[in-house]
N, C-alpha and C positions, 0 to 999 in steps of 0.2 A: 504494500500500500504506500511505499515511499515515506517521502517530507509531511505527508499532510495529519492536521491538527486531527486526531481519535479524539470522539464519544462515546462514555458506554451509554449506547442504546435501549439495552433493556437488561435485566437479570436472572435465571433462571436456576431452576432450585436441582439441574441434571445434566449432565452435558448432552443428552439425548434432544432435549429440549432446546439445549442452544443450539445443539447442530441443523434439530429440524428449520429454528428461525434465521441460521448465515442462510439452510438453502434454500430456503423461499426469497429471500433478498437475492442472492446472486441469481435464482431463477427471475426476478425481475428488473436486473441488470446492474443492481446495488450490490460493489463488491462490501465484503463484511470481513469479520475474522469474530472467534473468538477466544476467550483469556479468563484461566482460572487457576490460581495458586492451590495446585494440585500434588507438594512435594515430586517434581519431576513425575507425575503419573503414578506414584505409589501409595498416594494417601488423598483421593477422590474424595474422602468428610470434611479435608479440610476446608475445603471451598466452603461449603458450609455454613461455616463457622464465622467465613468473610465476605466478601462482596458475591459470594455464588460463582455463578458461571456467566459470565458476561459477554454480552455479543457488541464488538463494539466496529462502527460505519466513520464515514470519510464524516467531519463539522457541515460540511456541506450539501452532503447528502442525509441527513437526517431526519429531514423535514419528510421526504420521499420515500425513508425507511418505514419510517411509524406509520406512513395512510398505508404502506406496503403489506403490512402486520395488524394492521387493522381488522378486525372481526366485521364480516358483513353478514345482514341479514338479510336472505332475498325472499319475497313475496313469497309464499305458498297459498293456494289457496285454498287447503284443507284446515290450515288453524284458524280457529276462533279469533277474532276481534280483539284489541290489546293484549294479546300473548307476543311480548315482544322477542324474548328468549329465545339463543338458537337454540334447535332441538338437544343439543347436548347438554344443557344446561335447566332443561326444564326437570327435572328430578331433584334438583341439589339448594 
């Protein structure tokens, strides 16, 4: 990623998780990385314990990340009338 100024973007509580959100960013053309104080890969709690697992983008492109990562709700027209919840989330 060069000279340019890192944000972390967002935090996440697995690297599974971070990995899934660099690759929806790079599949939307936002290069990404991310960075978690993981004792060299031997001690994955400790992230934890600190900023987590962090995905972090260009200062510049971050405005473009987060609508990237954005949860959308599209029309269905089988739910009811203010159910606004994606379906994943209507149990919890």
């Amino acid at each position: 990623m060069g000279d340019a100024n890192l944000v972390v973007l967002n935090s996440y509580g697995s690297r599974a998780e971070a990995e899934l959100a660099k690759g929806a960013l790079e599949a939307a053309g936002i290069p990404a990385m991310t960075m978690a104080d993981t004792v060299g890969g031997m001690r994955e709690h400790i992230a934890w314990s600190g900023g987590g697992f962090q995905v972090l983008v260009r200062e510049e492109d971050a405005a473009a990340a987060r609508e990237a990562l954005a949860p959308t709700v599209e029309d269905n027209p089988d739910e009811p009338d203010g159910d606004s919840k994606p379906t994943w989330r209507r149990f919890t």
